[in-house]
N, C-alpha and C positions, 0 to 999 in steps of 0.2 A: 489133367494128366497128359502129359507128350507122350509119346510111344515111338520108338526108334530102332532102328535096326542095327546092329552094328556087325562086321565079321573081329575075325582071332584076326588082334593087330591093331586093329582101329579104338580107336576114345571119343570121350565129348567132356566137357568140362562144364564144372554148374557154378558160376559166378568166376572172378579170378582167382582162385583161391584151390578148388577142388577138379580132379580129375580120373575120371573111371576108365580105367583101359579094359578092354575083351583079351583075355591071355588065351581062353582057348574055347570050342566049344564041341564035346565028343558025347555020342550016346545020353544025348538030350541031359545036359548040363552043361553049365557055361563056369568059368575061372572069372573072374573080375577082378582087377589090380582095383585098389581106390586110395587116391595118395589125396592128403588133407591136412590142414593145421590141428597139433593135438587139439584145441579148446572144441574139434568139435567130435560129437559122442557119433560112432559108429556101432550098429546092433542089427543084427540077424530081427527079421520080425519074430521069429519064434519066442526068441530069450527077452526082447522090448515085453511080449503076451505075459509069460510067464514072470516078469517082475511086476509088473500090473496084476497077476493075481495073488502073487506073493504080499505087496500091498495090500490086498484088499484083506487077504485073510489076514495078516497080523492086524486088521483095526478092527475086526467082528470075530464073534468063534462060529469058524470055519472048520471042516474035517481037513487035519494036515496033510491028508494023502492030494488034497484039490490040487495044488501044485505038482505034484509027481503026475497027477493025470495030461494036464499040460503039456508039460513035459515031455511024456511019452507021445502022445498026439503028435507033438511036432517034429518027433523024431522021427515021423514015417514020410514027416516032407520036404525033406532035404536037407 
């Protein structure tokens, strides 16, 4: 894992292809531009978690509320 600083203004770019710019960063949140070719998938970790449980329960019986739990979880982190 790199670990980088960036301020509001500045970027870094991950191959030639992708670039994340810092658009702001106020009351401990940060704005990120991220400019990329459509082929490639862009996803909040929350919502990647929550399709992966979605998966799981549609292949086993699962109580359907497993996903609203999720869900709600990650709504409390941003």
């Amino acid at each position: 894992m790199l670990i980088l600083q960036r301020k509001a203004g500045e970027s870094l770019t991950i191959g030639d292809e992708i670039e994340i710019s810092v658009l702001s960063v106020e009351a401990g949140r940060v704005r990120l531009a991220i400019q990329a070719p459509k082929s490639v998938s862009i996803l909040r970790s929350e919502l990647k978690t929550a399709a992966e449980v979605n998966r799981e329960a549609a292949g086993e019986e699962a109580p359907p509320l497993a996903l609203l739990d999720v869900l709600r979880d990650a709504g409390g982190q941003g």
